[in-house]
C-alpha positions as CSV (number, residue, x, y, z in Angstrom):
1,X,4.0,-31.1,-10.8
2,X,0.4,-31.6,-13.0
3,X,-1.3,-28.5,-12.1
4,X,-5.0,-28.5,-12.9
5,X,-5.9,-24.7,-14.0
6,X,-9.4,-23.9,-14.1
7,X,-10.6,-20.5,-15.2
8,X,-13.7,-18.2,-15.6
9,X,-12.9,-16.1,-18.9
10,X,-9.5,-16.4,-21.0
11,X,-8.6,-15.3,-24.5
12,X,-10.8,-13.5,-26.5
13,X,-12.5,-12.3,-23.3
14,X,-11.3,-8.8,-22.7
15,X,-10.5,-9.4,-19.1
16,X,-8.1,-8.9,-16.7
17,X,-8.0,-12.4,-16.0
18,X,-7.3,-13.7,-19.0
19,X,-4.0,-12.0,-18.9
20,X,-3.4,-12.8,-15.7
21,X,-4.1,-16.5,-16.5
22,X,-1.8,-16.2,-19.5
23,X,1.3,-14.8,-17.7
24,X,0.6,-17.6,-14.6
25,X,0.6,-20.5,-17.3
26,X,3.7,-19.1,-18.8
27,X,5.4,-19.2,-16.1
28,X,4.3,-22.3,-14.7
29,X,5.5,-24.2,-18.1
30,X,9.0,-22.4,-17.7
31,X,9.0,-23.6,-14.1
32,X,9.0,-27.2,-15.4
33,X,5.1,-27.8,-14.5
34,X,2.8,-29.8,-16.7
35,X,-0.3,-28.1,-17.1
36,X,-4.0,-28.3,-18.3
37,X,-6.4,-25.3,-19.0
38,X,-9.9,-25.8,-18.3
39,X,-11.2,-22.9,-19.5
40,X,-15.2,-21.9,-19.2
41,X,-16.3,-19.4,-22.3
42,X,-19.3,-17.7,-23.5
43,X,-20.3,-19.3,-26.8
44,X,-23.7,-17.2,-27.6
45,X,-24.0,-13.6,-29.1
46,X,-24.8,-12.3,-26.4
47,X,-21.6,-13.3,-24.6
48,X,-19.8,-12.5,-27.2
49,X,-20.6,-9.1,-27.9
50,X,-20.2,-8.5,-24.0
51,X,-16.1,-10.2,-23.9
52,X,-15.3,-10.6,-26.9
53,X,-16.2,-13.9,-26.2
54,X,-15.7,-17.6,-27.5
55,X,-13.6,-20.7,-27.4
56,X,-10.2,-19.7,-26.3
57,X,-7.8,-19.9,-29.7
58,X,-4.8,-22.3,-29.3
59,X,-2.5,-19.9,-30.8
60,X,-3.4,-17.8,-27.7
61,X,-2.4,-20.9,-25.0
62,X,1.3,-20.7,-23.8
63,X,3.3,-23.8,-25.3
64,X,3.2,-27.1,-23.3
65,X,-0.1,-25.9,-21.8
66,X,-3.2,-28.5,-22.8
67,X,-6.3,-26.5,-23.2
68,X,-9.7,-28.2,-22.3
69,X,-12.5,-25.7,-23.5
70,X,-16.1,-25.9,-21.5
71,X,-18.9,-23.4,-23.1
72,X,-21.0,-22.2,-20.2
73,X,-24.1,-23.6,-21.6
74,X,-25.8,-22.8,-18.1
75,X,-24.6,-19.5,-18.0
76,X,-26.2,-19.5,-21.8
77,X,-29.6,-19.8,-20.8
78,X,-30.0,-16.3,-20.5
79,X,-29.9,-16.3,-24.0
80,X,-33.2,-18.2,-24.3
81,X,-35.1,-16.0,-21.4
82,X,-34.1,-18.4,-18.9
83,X,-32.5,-18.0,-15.4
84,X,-28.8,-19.1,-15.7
85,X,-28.0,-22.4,-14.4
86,X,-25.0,-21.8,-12.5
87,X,-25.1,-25.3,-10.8
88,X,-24.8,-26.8,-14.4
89,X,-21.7,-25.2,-15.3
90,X,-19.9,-26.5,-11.7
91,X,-21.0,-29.5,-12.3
92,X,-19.6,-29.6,-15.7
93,X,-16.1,-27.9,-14.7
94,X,-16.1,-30.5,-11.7
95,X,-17.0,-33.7,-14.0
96,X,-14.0,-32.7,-16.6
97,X,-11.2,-32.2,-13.7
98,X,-12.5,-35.4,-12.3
99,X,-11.8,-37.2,-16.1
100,X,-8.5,-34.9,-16.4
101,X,-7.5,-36.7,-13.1
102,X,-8.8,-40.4,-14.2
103,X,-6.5,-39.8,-17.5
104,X,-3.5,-38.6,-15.8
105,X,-3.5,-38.2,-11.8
106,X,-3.3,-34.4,-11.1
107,X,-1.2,-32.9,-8.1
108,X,-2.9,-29.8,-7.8
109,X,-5.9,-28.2,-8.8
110,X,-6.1,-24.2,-9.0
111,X,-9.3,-22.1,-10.0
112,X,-9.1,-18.5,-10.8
113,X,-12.3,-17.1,-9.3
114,X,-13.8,-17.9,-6.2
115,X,-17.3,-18.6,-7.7
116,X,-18.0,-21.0,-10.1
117,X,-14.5,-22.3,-10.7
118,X,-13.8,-22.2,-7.4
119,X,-17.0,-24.3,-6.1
120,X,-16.2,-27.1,-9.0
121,X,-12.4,-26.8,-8.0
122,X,-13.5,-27.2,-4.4
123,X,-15.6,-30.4,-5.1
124,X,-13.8,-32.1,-7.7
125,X,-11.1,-31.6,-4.3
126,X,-13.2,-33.4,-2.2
127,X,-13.7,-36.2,-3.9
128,X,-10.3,-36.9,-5.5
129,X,-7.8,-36.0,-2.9
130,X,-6.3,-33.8,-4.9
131,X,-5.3,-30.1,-3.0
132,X,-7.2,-27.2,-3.9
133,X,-6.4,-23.6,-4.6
134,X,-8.4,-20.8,-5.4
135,X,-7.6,-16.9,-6.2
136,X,-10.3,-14.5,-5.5
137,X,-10.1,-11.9,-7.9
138,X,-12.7,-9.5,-7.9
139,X,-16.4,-9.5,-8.8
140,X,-16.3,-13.0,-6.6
141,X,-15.0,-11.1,-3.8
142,X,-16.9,-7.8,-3.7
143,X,-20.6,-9.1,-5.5
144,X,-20.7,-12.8,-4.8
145,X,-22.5,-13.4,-1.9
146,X,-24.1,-10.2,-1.7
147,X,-26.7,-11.4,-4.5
148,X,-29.0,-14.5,-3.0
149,X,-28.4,-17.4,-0.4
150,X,-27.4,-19.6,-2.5
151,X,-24.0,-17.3,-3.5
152,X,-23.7,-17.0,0.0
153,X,-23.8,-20.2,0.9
154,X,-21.3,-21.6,-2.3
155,X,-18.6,-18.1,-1.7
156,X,-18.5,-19.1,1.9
157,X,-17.9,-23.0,1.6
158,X,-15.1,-22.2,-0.7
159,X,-13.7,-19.9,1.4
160,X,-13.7,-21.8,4.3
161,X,-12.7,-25.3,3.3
162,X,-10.6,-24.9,0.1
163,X,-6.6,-25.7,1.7
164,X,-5.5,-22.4,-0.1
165,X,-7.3,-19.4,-0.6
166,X,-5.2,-16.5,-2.6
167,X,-6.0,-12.9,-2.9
168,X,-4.3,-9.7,-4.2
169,X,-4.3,-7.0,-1.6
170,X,-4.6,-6.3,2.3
171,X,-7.3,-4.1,1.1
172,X,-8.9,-6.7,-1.1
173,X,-9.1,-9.6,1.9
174,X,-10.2,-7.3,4.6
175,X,-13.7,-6.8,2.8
176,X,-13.4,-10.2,1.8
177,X,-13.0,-11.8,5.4
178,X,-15.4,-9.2,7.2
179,X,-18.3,-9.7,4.3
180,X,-18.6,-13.3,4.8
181,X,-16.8,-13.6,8.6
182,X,-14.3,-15.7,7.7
183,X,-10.8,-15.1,9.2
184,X,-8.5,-13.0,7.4
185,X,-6.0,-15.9,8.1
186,X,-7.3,-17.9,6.3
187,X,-6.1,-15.5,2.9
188,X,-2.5,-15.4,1.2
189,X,-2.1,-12.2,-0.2
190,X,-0.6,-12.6,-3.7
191,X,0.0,-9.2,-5.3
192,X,-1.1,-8.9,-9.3
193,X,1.6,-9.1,-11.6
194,X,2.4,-7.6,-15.1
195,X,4.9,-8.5,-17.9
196,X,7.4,-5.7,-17.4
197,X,8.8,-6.7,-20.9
198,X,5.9,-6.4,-22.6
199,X,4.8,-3.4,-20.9
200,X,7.6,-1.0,-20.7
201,X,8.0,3.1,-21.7
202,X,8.4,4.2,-25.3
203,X,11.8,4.2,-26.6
204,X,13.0,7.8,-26.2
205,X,10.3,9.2,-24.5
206,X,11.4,9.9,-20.7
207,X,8.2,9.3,-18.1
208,X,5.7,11.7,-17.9
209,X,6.0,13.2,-21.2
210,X,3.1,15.5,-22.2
211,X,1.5,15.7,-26.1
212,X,0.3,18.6,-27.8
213,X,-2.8,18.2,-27.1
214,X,-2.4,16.0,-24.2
215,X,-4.1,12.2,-24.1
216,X,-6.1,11.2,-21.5
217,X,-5.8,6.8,-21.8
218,X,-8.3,4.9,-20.2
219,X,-8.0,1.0,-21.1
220,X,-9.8,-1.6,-19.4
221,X,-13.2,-3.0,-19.1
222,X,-16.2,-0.9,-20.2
223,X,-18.5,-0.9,-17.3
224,X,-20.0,1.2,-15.6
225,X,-18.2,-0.1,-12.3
226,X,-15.3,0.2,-13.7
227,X,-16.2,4.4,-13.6
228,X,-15.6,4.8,-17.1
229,X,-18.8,6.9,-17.8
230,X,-17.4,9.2,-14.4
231,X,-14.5,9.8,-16.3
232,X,-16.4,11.2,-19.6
233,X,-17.7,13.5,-17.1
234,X,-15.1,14.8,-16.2
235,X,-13.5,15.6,-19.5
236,X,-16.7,17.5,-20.0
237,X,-15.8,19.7,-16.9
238,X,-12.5,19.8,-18.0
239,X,-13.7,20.8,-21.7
240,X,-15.7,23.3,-20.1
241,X,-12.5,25.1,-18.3
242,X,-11.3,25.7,-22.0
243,X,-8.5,22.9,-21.6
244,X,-7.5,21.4,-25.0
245,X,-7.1,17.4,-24.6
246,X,-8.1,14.3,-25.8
247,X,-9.1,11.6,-24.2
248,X,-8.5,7.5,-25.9
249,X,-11.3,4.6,-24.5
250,X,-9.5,0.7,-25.0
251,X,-11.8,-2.1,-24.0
252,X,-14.9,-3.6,-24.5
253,X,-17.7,-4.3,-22.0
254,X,-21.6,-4.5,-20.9
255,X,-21.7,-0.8,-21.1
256,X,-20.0,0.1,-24.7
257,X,-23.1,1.1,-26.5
258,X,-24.3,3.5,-23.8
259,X,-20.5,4.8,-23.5
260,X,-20.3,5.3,-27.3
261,X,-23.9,7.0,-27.5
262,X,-22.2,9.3,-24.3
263,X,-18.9,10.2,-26.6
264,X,-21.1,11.3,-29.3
265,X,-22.5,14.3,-27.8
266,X,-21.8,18.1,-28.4
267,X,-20.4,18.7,-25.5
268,X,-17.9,15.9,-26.1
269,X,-17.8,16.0,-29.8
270,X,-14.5,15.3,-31.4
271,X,-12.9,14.5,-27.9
272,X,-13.3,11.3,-27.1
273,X,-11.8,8.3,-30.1
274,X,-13.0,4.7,-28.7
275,X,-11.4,2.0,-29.8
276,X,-13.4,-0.9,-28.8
277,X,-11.5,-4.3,-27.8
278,X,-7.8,-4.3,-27.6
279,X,-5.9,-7.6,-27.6
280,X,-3.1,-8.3,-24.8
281,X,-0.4,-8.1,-27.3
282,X,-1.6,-4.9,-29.2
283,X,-2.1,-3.0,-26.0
284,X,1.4,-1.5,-25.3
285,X,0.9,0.5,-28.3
286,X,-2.3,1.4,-27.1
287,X,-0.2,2.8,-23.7
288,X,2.0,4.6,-26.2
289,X,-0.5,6.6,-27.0
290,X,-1.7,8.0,-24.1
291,X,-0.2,10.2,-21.6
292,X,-1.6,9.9,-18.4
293,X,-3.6,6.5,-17.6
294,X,-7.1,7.2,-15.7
295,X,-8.5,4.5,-13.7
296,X,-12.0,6.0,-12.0
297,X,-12.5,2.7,-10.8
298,X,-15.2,1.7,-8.3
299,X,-13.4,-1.4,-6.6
300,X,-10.9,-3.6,-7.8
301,X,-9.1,-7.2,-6.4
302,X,-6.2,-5.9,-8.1
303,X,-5.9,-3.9,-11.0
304,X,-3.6,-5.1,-14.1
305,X,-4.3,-1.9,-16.0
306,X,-2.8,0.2,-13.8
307,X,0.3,-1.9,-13.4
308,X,0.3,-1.8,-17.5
309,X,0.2,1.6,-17.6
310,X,2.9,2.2,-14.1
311,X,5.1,-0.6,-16.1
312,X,4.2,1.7,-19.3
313,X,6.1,4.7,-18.4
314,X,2.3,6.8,-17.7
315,X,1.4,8.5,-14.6
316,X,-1.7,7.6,-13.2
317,X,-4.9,9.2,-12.1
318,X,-7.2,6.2,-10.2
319,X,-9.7,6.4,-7.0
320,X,-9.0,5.2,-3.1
321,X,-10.3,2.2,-3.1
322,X,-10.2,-1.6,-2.5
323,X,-7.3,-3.0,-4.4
324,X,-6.4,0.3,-6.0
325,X,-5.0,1.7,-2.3
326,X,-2.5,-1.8,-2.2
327,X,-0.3,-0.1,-5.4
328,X,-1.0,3.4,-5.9
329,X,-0.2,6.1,-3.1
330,X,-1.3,8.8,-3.4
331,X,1.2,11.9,-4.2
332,X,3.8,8.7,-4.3
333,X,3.8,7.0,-7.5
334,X,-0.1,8.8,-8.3
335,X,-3.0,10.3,-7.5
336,X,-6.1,9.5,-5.4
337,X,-9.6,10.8,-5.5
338,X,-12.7,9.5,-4.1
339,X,-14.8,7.0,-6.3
340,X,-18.2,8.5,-8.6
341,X,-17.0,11.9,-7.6
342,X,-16.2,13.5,-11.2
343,X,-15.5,17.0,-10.3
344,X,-12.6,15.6,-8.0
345,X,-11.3,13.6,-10.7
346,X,-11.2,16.5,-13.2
347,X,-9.0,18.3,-10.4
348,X,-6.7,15.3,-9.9
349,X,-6.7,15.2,-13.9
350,X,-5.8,19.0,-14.3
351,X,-2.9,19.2,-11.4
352,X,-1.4,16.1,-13.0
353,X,-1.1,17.8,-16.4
354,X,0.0,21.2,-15.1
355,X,2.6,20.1,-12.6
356,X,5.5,18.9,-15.1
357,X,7.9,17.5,-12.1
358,X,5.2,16.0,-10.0
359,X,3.8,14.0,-13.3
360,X,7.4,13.3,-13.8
361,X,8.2,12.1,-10.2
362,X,4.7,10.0,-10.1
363,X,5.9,8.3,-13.2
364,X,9.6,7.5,-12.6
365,X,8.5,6.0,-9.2
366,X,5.8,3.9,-10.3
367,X,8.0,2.7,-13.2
368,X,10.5,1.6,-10.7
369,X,8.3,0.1,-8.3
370,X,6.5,-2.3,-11.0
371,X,9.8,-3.8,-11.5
372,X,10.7,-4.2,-8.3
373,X,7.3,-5.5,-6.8
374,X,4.7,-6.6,-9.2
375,X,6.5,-8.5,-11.6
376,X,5.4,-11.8,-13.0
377,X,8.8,-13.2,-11.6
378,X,8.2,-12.5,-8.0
379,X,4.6,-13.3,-8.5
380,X,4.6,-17.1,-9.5
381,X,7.5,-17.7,-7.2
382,X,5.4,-17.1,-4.6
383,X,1.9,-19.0,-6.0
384,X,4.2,-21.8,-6.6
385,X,5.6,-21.9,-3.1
386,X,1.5,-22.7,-2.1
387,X,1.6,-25.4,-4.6
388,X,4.3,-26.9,-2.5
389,X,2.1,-26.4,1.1
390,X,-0.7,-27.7,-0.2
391,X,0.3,-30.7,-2.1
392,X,2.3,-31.4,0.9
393,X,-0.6,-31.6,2.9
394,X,-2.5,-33.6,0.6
395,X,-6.6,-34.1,1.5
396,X,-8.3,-36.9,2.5
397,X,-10.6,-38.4,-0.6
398,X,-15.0,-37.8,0.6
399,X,-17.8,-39.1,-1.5
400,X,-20.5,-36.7,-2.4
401,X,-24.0,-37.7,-0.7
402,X,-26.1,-40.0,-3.0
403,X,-28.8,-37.8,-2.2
404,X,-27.4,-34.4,-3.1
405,X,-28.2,-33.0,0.6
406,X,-25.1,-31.1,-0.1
407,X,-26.3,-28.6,-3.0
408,X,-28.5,-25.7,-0.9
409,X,-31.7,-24.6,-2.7
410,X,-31.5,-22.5,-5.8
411,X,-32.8,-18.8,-5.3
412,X,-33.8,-17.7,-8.8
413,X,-34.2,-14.3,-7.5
414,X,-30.4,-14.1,-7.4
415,X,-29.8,-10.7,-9.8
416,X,-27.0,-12.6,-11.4
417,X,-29.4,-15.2,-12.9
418,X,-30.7,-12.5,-15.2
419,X,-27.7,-10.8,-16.0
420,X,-24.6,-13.7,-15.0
421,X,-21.9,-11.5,-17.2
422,X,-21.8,-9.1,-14.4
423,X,-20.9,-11.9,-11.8
């Protein structure tokens, strides 16, 4: 099968996505599949300092994989005090699939993010024939839509008419389908993945070891969504309580400076190490450092960190929320508090260090689960079993109107347009 894959941010962008692209096209290629990366990146400074951002490398692109690199020069426009021109950038993701298919016919065509990979996925659909699939991953599911009219308009028409629409949690598509009314049916629920042999527990070190001082690990994206500046809170509060620990900061993000500027202060003086941007490959040593994983989260679509760190051997400490409340129980395999709430995360924080066989049960559980259940095995069996449906069902070819009636009217009010590396 010649599988079209058409992603918002891969390698360098710090992302959860770009791993999860990068395990999918991994597996696809062992599966047999020929596939083609299209691949948008942020070629500015600005867009770089905020991912890491730039052309994906090709030493980073699983063999066998062709990689088609698009810089998001609409997106870019920021850069020059300008709106971003999303429509630009589907257009030019939707032209290159369209010349992709004109080289080599394509059998399916698969966008990770709903909006604006999905949109150009959706179109270049329509008017090839080609079946569409698109995976809702996170900020396209909870902030898309919820901006302007013209998001609202694009997230719905892409979740209504693309043939398959994938998503990672019950949790995740119930917000989803009630946000913008469309039946939850009209979902597959996909679980996230990880690489449980990348990601595995330290040789000799049983689950839910402790340190002397113990280490706090939070890796991920740094933004304030993402809670990270919740969690320096409450390492103050536990600092306060005379507890002696450390706590380790991975990642890179839109919020970095102010998180840095945070670390720096008295009362967190000497606490806090951040690393700044961690590369797929180097971060299991980065798990090996810590010992419990904290993931104050806000919302997720599914979170890859905390099936790195469950997959790592760490118990975890993360909030009940959207996509978070699909893989961690609480008092199961970790423990629950309620999002932005600092002084109930401190207490999650403090029981998981003092109670040696709960941290110890949490662990082993979550280590066990991973493998069982969130896997990159069972996960692209199951994506490529919607290949199958969809390609089975193969659409019916629709020219776009000469007139453009199709495109609703830009609102340049849309928050996004000002700051489009949030969306």
């Amino acid at each position: 099968m010649r599988i079209c894959f058409v992603s918002r941010r891969y390698w360098p962008a710090v992302s959860g996505m770009s791993a999860y692209a990068e395990n999918l096209l991994r597996a696809l290629t062992a599966a047999g599949h020929e596939v083609t990366l299209v691949s948008q990146y942020r070629g500015d400074r600005a867009g770089r300092a905020v991912y890491g951002g730039g052309p994906p490398p090709p030493e980073r692109v699983p063999d066998g994989v062709r990689l088609v690199a698009l810089e998001s020069l609409g997106e870019q426009a920021v850069s020059e005090g300008l709106p971003a021109d999303f429509e630009a950038d589907v257009a030019a993701l939707r032209d290159t699939i369209v010349g992709l298919h004109a080289q080599e016919p394509l059998d399916v065509l698969h966008a990770q993010y709903g909006y604006p990979p999905g949109l150009a996925v959706l179109e270049a659909s329509e008017r090839l024939g080609v079946p569409a699939v698109v995976s809702v991953q996170g900020g396209d599911g909870h902030w898309v839509g919820t901006c302007c009219t013209t998001h609202r308009t694009a997230i719905r028409r892409v979740l209504r008419d693309a043939p398959a629409v994938l998503i990672g949690s019950p949790s995740f598509r119930a917000e989803v389908a009630a946000r913008h009314g469309v039946p939850a049916e009209r979902f597959t629920v996909i679980p996230g993945a990880t690489d449980t042999t990348l990601f595995r527990p330290a040789p000799g070190r049983p689950p839910g070891t402790l340190g002397d001082p113990p280490v706090l690990l939070y890796h991920g994206r740094i933004d304030v969504r993402k809670g990270v500046l919740d969690l320096l809170e409450a390492v103050r509060l536990l600092r306060a309580g005379q507890r002696r620990l450390r706590l380790l900061v991975s990642g890179t993000g839109p919020d970095l400076d102010r998180l840095v500027r945070r670390a720096r202060q008295r009362d967190l003086a000497g606490t806090v190490e951040v690393l700044g941007p961690t590369g797929y490959h180097d971060a299991p040593a980065v798990y090996r450092e810590g010992d419990v994983f904290v993931s104050p989260t806000w919302a997720e679509g599914f979170s890859n960190t905390l099936l790195e760190a469950m997959a790592s051997g760490l118990p975890v400490v993360s909030t009940a929320v959207v996509g978070v409340v699909d893989c961690v129980r609480d008092g199961v395999n970790g423990l629950l508090v309620p999002p932005r709430d600092p002084h109930a995360l401190a207490g999650a924080v403090g029981r998981m260090l003092d109670d040696a066989p709960l941290r110890r049960r949490l662990a082993r559980t979550a280590l066990r689960q991973v493998a069982a259940r969130w896997s990159w095995p069972v996960a692209a069996a199951r994506i490529c079993a919607v290949y199958e449906e969809v390609r089975a069902a193969r659409p019916t070819p629709r020219k776009a109107p000469a007139d453009g009636s199709a495109a609703p009217a830009v609102d340049l009010s849309c928050r996004f347009r000002r700051a489009p590396h949030l969306l």
